[in-house]
N, CA, C and O atoms as a printed pandas DataFrame, in Angstrom:
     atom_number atom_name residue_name chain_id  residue_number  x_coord  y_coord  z_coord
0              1         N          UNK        A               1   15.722   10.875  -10.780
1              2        CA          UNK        A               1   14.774   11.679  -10.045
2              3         C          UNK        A               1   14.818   13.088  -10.605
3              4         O          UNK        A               1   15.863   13.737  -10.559
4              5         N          UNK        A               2   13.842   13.515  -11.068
5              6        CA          UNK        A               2   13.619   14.475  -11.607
6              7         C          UNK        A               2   12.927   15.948  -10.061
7              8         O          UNK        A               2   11.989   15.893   -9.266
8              9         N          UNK        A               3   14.055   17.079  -10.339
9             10        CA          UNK        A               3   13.064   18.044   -9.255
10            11         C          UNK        A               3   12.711   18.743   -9.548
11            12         O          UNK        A               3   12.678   19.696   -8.770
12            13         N          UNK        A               4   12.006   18.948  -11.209
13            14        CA          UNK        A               4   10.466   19.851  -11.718
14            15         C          UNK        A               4    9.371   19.070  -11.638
15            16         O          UNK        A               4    8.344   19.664  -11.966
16            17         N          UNK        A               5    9.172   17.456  -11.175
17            18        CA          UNK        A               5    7.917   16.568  -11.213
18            19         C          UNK        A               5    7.701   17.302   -9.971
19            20         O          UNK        A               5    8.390   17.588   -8.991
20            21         N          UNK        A               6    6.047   17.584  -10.501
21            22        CA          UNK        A               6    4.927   17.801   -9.638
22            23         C          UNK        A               6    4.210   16.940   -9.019
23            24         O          UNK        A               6    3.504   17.150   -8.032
24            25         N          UNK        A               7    4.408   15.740   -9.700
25            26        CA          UNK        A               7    3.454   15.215   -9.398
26            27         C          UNK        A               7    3.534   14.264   -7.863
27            28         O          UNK        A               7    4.620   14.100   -7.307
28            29         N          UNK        A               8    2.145   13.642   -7.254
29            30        CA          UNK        A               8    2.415   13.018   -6.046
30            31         C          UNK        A               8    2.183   11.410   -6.438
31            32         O          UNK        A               8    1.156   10.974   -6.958
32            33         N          UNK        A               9    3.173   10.746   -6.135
33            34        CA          UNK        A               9    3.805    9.131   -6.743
34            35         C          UNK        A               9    2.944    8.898   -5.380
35            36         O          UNK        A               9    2.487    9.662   -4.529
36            37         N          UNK        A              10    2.931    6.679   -5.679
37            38        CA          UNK        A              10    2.880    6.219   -4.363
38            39         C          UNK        A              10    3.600    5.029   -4.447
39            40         O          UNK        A              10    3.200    4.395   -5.424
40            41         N          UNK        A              11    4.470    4.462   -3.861
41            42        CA          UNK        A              11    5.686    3.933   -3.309
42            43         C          UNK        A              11    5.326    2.626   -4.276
43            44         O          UNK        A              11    4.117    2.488   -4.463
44            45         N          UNK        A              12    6.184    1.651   -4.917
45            46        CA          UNK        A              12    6.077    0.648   -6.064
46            47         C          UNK        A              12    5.421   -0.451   -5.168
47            48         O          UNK        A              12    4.663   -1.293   -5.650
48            49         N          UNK        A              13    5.811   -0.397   -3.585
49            50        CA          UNK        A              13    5.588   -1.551   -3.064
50            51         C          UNK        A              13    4.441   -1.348   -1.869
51            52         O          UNK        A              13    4.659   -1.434   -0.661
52            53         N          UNK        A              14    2.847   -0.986   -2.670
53            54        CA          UNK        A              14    1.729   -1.287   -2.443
54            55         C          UNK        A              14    0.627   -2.361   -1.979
55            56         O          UNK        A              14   -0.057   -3.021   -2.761
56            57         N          UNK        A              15    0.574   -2.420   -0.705
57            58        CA          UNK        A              15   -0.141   -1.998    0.624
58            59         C          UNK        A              15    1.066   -2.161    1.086
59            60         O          UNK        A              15    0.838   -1.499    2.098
60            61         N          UNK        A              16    2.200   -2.485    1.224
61            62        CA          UNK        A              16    3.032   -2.383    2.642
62            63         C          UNK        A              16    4.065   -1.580    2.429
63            64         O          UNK        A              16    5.274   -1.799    2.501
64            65         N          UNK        A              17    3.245   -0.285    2.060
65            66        CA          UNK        A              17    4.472    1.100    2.232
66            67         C          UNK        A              17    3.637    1.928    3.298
67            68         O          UNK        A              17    2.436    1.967    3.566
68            69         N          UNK        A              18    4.983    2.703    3.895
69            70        CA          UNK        A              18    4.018    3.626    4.676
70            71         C          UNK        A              18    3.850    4.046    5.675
71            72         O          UNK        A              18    4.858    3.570    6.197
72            73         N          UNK        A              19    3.172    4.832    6.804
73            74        CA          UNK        A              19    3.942    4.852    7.895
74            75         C          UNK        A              19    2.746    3.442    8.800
75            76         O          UNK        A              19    2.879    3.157    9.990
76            77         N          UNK        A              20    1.874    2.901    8.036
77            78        CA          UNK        A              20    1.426    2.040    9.113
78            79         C          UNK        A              20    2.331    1.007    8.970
79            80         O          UNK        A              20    2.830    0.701   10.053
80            81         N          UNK        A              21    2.673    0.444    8.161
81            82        CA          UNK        A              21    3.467   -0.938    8.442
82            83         C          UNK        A              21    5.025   -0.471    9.790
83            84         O          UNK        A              21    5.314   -0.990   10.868
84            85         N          UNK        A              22    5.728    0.806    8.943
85            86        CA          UNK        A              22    6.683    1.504    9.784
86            87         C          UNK        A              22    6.020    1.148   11.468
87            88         O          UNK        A              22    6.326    0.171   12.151
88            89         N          UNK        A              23    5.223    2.059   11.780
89            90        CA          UNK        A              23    4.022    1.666   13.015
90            91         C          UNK        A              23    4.254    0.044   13.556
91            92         O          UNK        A              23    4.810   -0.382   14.569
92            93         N          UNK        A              24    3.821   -0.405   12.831
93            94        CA          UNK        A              24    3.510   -2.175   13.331
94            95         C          UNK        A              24    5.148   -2.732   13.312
95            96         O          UNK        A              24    5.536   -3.463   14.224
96            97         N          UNK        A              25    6.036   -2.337   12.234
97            98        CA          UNK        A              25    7.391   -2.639   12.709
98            99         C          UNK        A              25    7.617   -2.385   14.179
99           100         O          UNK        A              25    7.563   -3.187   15.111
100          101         N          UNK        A              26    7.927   -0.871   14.184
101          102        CA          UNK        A              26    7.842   -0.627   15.969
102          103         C          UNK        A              26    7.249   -0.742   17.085
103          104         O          UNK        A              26    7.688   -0.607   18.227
104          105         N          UNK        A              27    6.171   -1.013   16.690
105          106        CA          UNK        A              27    5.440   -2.376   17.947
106          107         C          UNK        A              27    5.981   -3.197   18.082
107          108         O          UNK        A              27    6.531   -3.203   19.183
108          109         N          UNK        A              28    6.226   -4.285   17.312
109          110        CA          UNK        A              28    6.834   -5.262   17.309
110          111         C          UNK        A              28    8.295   -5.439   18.185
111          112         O          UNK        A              28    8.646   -6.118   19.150
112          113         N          UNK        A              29    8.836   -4.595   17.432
113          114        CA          UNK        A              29   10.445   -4.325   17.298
114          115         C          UNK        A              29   11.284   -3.570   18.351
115          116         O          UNK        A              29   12.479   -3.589   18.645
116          117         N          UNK        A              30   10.075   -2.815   18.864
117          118        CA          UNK        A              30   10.462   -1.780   19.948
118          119         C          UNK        A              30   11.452   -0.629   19.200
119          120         O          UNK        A              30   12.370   -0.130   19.850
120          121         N          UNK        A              31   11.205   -0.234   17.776
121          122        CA          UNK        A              31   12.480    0.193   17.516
122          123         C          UNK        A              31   11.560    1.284   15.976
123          124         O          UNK        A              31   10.521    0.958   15.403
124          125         N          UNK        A              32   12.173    2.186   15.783
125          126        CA          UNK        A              32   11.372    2.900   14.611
126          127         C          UNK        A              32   12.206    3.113   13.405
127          128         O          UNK        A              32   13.027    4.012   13.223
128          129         N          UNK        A              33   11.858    2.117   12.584
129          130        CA          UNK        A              33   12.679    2.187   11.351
130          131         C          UNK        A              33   12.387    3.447   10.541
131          132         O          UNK        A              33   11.245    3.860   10.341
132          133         N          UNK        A              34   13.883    4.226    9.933
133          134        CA          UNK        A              34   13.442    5.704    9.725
134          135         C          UNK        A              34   12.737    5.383    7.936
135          136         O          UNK        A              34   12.560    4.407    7.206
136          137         N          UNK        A              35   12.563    6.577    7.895
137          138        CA          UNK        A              35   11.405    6.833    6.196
138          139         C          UNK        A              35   12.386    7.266    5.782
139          140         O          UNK        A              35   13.182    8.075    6.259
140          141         N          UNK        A              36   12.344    6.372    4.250
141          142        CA          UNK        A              36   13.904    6.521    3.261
142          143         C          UNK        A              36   13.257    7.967    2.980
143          144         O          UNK        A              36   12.172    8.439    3.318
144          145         N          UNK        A              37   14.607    8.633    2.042
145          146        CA          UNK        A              37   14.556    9.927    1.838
146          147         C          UNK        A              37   14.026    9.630   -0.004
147          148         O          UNK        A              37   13.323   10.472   -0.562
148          149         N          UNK        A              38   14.423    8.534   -0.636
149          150        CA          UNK        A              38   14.130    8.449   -1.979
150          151         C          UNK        A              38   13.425    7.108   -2.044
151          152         O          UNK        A              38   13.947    6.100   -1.566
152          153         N          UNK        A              39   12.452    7.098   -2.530
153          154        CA          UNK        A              39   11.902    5.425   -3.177
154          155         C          UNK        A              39   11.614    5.305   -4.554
155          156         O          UNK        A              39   11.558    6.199   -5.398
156          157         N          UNK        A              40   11.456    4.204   -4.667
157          158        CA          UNK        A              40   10.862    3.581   -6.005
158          159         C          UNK        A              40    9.164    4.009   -5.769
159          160         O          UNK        A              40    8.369    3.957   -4.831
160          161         N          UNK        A              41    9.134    4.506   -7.366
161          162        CA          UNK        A              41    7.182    4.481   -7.149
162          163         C          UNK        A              41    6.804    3.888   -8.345
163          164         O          UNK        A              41    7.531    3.680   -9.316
164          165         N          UNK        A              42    5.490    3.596   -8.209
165          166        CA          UNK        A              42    4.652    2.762   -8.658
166          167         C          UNK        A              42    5.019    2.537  -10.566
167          168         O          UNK        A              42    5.074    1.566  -11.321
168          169         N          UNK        A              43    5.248    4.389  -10.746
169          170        CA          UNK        A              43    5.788    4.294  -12.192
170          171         C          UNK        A              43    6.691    3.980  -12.684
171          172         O          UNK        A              43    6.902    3.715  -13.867
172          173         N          UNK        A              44    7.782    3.969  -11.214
173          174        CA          UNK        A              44    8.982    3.473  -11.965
174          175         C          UNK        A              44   10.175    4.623  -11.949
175          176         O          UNK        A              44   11.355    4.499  -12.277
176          177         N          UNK        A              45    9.518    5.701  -11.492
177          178        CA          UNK        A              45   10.818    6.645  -11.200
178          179         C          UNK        A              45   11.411    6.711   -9.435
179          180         O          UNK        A              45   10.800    6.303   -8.447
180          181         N          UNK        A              46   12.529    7.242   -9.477
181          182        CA          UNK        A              46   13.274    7.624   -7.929
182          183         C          UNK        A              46   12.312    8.503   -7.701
183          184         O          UNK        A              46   11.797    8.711   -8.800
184          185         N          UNK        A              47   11.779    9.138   -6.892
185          186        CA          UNK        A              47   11.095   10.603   -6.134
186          187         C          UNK        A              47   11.388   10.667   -5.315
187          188         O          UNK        A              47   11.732    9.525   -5.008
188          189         N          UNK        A              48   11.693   11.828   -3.874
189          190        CA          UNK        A              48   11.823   12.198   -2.647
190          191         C          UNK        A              48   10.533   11.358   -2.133
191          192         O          UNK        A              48    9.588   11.364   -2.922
192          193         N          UNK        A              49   10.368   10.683   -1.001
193          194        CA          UNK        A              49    9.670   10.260   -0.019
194          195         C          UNK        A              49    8.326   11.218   -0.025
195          196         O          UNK        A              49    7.222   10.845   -0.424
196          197         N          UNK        A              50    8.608   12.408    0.449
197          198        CA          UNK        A              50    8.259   13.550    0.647
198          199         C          UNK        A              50    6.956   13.121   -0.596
199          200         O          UNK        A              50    5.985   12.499   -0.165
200          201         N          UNK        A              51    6.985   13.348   -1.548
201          202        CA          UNK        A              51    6.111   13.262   -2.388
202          203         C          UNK        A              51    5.379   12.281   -3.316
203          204         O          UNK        A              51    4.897   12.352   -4.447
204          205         N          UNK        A              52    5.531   11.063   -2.096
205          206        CA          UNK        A              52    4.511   10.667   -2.072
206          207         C          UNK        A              52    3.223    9.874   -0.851
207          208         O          UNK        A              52    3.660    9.583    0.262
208          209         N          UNK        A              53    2.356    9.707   -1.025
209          210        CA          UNK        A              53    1.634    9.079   -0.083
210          211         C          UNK        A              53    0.675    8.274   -1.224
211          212         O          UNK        A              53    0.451    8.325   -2.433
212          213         N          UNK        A              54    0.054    7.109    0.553
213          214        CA          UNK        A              54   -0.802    5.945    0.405
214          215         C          UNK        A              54   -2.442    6.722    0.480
215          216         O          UNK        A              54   -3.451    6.019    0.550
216          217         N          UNK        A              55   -2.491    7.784    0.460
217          218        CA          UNK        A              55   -4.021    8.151    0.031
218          219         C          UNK        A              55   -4.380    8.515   -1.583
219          220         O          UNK        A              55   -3.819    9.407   -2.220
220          221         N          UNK        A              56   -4.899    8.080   -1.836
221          222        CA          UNK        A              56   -5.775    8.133   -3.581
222          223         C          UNK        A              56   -6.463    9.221   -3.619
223          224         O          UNK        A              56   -6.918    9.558   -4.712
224          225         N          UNK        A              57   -6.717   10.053   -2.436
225          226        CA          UNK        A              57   -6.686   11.739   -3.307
226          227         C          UNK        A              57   -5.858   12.269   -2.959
227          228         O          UNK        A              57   -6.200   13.264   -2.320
228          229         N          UNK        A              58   -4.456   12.087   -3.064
229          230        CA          UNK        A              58   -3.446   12.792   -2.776
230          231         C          UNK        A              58   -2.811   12.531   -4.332
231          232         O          UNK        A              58   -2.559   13.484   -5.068
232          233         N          UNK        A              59   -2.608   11.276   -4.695
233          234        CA          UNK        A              59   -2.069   10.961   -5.558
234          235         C          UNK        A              59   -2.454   11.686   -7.284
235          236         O          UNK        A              59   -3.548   11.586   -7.839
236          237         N          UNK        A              60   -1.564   12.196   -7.696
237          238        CA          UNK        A              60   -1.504   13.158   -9.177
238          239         C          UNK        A              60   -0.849   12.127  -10.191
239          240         O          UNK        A              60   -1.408   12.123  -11.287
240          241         N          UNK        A              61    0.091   11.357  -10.070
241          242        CA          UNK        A              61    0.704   10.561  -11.376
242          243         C          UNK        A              61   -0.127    9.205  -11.136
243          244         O          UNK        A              61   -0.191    8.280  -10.327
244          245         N          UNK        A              62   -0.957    9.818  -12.791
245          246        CA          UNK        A              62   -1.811    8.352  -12.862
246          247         C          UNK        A              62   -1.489    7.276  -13.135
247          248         O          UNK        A              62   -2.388    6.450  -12.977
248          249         N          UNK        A              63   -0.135    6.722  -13.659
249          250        CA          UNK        A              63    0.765    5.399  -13.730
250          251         C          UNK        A              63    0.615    5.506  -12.505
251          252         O          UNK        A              63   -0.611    5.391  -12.508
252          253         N          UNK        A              64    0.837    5.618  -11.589
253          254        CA          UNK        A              64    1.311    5.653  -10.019
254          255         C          UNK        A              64   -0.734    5.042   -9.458
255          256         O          UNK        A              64   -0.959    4.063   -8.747
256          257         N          UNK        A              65   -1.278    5.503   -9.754
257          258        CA          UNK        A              65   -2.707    5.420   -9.357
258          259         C          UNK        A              65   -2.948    4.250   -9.890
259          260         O          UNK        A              65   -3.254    3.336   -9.125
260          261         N          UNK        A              66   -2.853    3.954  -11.587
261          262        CA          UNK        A              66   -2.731    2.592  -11.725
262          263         C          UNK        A              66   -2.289    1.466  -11.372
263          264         O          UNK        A              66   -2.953    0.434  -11.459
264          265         N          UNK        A              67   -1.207    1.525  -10.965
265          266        CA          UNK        A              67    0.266    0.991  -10.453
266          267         C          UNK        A              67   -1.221    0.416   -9.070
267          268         O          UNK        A              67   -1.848   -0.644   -9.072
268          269         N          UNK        A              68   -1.339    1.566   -8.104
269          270        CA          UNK        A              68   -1.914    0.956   -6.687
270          271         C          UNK        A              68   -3.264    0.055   -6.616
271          272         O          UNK        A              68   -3.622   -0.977   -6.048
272          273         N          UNK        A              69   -3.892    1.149   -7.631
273          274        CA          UNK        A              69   -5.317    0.097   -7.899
274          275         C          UNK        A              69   -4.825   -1.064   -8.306
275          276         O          UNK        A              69   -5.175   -1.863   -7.437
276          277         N          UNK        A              70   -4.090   -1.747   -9.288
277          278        CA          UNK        A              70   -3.424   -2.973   -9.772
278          279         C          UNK        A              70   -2.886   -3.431   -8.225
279          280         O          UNK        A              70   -3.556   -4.436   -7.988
280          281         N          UNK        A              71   -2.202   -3.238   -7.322
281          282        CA          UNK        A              71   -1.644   -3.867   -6.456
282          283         C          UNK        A              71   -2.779   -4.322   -5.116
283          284         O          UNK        A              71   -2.706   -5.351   -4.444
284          285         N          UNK        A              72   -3.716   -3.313   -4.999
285          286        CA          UNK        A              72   -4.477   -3.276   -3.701
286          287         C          UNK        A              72   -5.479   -4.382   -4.096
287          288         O          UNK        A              72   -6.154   -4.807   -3.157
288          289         N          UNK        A              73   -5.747   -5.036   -5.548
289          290        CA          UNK        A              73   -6.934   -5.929   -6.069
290          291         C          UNK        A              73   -6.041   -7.061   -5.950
291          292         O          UNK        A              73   -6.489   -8.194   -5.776
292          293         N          UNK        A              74   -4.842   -6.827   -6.032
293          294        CA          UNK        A              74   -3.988   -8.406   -6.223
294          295         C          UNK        A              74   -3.637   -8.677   -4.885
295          296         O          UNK        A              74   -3.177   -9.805   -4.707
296          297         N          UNK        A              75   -3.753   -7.745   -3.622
297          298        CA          UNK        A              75   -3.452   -8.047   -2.671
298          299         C          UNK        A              75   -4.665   -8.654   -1.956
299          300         O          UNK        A              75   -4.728   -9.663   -1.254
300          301         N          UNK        A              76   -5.621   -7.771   -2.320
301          302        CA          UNK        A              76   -7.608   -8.232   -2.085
302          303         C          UNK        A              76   -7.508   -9.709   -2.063
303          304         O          UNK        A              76   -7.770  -10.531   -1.185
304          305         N          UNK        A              77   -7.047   -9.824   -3.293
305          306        CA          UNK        A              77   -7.344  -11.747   -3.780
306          307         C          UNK        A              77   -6.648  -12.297   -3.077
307          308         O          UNK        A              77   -7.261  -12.993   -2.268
308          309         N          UNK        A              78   -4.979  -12.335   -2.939
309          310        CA          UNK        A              78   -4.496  -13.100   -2.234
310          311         C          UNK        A              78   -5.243  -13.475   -0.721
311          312         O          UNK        A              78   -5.708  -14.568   -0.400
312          313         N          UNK        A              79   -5.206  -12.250    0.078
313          314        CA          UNK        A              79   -5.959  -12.537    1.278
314          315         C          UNK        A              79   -7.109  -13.382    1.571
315          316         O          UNK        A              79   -7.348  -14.187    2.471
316          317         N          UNK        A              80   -8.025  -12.794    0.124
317          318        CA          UNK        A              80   -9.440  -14.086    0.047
318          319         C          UNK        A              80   -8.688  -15.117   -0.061
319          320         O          UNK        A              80   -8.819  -15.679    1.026
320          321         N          UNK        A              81   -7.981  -15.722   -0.689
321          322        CA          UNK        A              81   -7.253  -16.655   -1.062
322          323         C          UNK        A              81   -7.189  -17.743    0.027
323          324         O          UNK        A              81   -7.581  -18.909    0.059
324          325         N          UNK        A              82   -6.499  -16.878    0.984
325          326        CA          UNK        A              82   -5.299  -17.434    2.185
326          327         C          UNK        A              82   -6.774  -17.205    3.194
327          328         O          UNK        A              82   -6.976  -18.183    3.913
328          329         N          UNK        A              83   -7.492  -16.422    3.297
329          330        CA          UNK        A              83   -8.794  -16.876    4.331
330          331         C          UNK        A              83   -9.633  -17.726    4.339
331          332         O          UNK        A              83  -10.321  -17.972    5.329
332          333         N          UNK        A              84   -9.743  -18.464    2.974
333          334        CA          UNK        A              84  -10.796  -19.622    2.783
334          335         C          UNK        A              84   -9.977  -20.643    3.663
335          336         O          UNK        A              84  -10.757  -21.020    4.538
336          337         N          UNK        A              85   -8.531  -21.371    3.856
337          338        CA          UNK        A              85   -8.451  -22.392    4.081
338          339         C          UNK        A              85   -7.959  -21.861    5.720
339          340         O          UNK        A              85   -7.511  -20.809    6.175
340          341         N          UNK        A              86   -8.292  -23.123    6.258
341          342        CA          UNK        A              86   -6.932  -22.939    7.488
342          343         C          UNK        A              86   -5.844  -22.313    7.861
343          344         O          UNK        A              86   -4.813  -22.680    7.297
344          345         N          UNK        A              87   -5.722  -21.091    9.007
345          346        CA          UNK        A              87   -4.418  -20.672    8.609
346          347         C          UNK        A              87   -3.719  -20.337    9.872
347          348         O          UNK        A              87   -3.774  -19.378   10.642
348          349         N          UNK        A              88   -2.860  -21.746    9.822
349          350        CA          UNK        A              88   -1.971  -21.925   11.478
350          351         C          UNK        A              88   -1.599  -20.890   11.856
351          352         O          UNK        A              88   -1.088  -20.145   11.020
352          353         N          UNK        A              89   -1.715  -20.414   13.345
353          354        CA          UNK        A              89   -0.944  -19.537   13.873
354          355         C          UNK        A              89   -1.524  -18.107   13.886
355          356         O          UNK        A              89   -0.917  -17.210   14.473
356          357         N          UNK        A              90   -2.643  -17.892   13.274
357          358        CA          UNK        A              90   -3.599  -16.759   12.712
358          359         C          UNK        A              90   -5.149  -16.768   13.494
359          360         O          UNK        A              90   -5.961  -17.680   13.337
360          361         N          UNK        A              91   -5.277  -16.098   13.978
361          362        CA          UNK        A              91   -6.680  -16.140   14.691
362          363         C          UNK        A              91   -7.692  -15.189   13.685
363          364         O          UNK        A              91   -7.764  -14.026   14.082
364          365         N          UNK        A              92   -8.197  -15.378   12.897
365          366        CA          UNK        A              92   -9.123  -14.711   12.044
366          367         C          UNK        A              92  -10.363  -15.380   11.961
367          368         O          UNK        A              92  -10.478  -16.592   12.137
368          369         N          UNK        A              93  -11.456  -14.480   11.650
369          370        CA          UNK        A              93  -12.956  -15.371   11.424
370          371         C          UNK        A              93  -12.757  -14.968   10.279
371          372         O          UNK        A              93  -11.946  -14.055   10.126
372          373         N          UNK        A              94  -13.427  -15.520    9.168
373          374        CA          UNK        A              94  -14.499  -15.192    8.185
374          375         C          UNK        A              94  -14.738  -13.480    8.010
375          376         O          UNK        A              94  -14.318  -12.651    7.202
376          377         N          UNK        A              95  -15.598  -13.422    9.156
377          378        CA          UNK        A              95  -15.701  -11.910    8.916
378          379         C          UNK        A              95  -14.317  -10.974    9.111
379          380         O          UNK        A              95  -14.274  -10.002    8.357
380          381         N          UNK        A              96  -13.830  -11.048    9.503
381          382        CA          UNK        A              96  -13.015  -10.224    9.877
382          383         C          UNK        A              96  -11.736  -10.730    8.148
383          384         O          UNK        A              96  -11.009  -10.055    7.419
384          385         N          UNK        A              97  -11.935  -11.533    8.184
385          386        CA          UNK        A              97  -10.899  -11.758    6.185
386          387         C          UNK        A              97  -11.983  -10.859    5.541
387          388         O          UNK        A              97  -11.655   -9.845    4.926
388          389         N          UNK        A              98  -13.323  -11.246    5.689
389          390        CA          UNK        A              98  -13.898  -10.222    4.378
390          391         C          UNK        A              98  -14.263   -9.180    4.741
391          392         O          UNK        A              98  -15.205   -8.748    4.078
392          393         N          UNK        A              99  -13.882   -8.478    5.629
393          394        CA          UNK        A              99  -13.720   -7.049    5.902
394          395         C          UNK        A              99  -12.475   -6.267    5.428
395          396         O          UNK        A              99  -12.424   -5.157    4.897
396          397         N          UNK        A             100  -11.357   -7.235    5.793
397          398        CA          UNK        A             100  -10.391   -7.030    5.543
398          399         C          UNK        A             100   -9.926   -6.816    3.773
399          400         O          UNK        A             100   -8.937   -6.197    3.380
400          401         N          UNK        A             101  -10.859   -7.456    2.989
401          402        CA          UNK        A             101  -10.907   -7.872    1.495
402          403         C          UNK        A             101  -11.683   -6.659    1.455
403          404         O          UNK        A             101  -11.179   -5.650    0.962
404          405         N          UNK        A             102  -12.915   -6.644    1.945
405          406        CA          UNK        A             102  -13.886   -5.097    1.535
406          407         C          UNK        A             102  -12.895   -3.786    0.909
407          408         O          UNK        A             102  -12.801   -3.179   -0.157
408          409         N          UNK        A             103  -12.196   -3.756    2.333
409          410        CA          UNK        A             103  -11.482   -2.492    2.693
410          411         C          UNK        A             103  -10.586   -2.132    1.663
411          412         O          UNK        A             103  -10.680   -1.038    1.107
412          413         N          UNK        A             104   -9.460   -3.218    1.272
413          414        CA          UNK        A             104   -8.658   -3.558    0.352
414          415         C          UNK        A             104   -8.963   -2.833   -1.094
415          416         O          UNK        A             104   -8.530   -1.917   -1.794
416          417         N          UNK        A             105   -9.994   -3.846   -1.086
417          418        CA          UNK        A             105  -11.058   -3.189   -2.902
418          419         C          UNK        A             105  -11.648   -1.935   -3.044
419          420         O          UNK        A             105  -11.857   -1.332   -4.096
420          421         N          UNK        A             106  -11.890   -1.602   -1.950
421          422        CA          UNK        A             106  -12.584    0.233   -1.685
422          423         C          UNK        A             106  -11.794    0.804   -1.363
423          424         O          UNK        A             106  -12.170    1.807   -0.756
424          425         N          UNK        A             107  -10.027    0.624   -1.513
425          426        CA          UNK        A             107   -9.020    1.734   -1.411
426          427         C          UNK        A             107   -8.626    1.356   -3.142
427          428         O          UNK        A             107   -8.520    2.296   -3.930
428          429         N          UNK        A             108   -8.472    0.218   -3.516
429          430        CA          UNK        A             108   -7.991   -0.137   -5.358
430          431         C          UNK        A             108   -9.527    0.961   -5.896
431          432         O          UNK        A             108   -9.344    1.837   -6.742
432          433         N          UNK        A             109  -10.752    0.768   -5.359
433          434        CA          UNK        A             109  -11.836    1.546   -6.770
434          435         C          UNK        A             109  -11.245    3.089   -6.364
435          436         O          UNK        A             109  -11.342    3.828   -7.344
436          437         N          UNK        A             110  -10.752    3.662   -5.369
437          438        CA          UNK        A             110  -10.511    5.040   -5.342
438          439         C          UNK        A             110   -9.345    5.132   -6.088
439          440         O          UNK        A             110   -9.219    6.046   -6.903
440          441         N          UNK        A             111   -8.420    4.249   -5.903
441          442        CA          UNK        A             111   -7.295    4.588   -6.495
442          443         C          UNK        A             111   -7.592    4.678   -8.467
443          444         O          UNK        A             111   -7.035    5.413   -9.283
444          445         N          UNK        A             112   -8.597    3.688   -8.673
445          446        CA          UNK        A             112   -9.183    3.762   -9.955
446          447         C          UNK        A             112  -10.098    5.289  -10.112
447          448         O          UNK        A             112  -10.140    5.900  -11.180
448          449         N          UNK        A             113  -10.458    5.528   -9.468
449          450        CA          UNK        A             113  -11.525    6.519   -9.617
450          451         C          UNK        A             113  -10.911    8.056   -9.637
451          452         O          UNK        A             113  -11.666    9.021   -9.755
């Protein structure tokens, strides 16, 4: 971990970094799992927490921007994937998977853009 990088990373493990999943843990859990102080990001270096986030105009290291657009399209697909067939235990329509896919792909083109 370098502390002259300027730049703003986003966490290696894209869509489920962050404070919404954190959020939905503690719903669940009744319990608030704390925000590490160092993570892995997208490029591959340690950084303070602190510097980075899941918004695509926040983000400055474009490995890191690549890194998310690459993850948020592979996550897009899987979901189409897993919404076409049957899926026990899951109450989803149709619409609500390809909304969910929309959303997905229009956070990967910003992260491209």
């Amino acid at each position: 971990m370098s502390e002259t990088d300027p730049h703003i990373h986003v966490e290696r493990k894209v869509p489920a970094a962050g404070p919404t999943t954190r959020n939905l843990i503690s719903s669940m859990l009744g319990r608030v799992p704390d925000a590490p102080s160092v993570v892995v990001t997208g490029c591959g270096v340690r950084a303070p927490y602190a510097m980075t986030s899941p918004h695509p105009e926040s983000v400055t290291c474009l490995a890191c921007r690549e890194h998310a657009h690459r993850e948020y399209l592979r996550f897009a697909e899987q979901i189409e994937r897993l919404g076409r067939g049957p899926m026990p235990g899951v109450n989803l329509t149709a619409d609500q998977v390809a909304a969910a896919v929309a959303r997905l792909r229009d956070i990967a083109k910003k992260f491209a853009g």
